[in-house]
C-alpha positions in Angstrom: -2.0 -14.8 -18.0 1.3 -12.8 -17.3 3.7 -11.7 -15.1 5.5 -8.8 -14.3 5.0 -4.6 -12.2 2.7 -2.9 -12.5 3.2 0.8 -10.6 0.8 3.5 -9.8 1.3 6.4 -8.2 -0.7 9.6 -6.7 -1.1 12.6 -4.9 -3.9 12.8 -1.6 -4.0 15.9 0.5 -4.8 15.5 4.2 -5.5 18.4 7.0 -3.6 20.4 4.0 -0.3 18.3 3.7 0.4 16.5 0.8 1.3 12.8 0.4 2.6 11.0 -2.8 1.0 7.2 -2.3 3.1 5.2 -4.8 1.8 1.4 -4.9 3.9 -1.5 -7.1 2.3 -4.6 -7.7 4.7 -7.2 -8.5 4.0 -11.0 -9.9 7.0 -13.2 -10.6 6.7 -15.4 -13.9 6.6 -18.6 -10.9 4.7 -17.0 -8.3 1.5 -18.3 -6.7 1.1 -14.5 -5.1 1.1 -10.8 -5.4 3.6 -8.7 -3.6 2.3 -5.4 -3.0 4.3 -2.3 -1.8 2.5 1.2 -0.8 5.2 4.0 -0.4 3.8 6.7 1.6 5.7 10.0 1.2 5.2 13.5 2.5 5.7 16.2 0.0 4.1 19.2 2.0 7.6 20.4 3.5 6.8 20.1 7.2 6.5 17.4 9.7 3.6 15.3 10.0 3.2 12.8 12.7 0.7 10.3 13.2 0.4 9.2 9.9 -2.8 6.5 9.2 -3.1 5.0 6.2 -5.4 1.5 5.6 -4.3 -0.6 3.1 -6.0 -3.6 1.6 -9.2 -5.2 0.4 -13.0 -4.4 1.5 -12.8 -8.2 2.5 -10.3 -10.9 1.6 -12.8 -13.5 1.8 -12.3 -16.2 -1.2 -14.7 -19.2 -1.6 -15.4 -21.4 1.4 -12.7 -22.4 2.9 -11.0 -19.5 4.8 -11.9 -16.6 6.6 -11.2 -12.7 6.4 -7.8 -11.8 8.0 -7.3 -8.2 9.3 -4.2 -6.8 11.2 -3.4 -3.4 12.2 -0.3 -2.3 11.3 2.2 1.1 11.7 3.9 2.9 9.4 7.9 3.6 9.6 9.9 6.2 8.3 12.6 5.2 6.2 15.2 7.4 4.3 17.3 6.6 1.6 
């Protein structure tokens, strides 16, 4: 029982370019959930494009009652 962040953070090269991943896991002290956040950040000094990166469980299948939800999804580039 708890609440609270939990943050994790690594490095993953790709094609030779280097990404920091950087995933927070937060759970408020009322919450029935858990917000997760990936940050995806390229720290190989040139341009990437087409940037792929799967995110979730090998199946998100709990008891009896509901069914495995996937969805693709893209990646934006935001800058602070």
């Amino acid at each position: 029982k708890g609440y609270g962040t939990i943050i994790s953070t690594g490095t993953i090269t790709v094609n030779g370019k280097n990404f920091e991943i950087k995933n927070t896991y937060s759970l408020g002290q009322n919450d029935a959930f858990v917000k997760i956040t990936v940050k995806v950040t390229n720290k190989s000094g040139s341009t990437v494009s087409n940037i792929r990166y799967w995110i979730g469980t090998r199946d998100d299948y709990v008891k009896t009652t509901d069914r495995p939800n996937k969805f693709k999804g893209n990646l934006y580039s935001t800058r602070p």
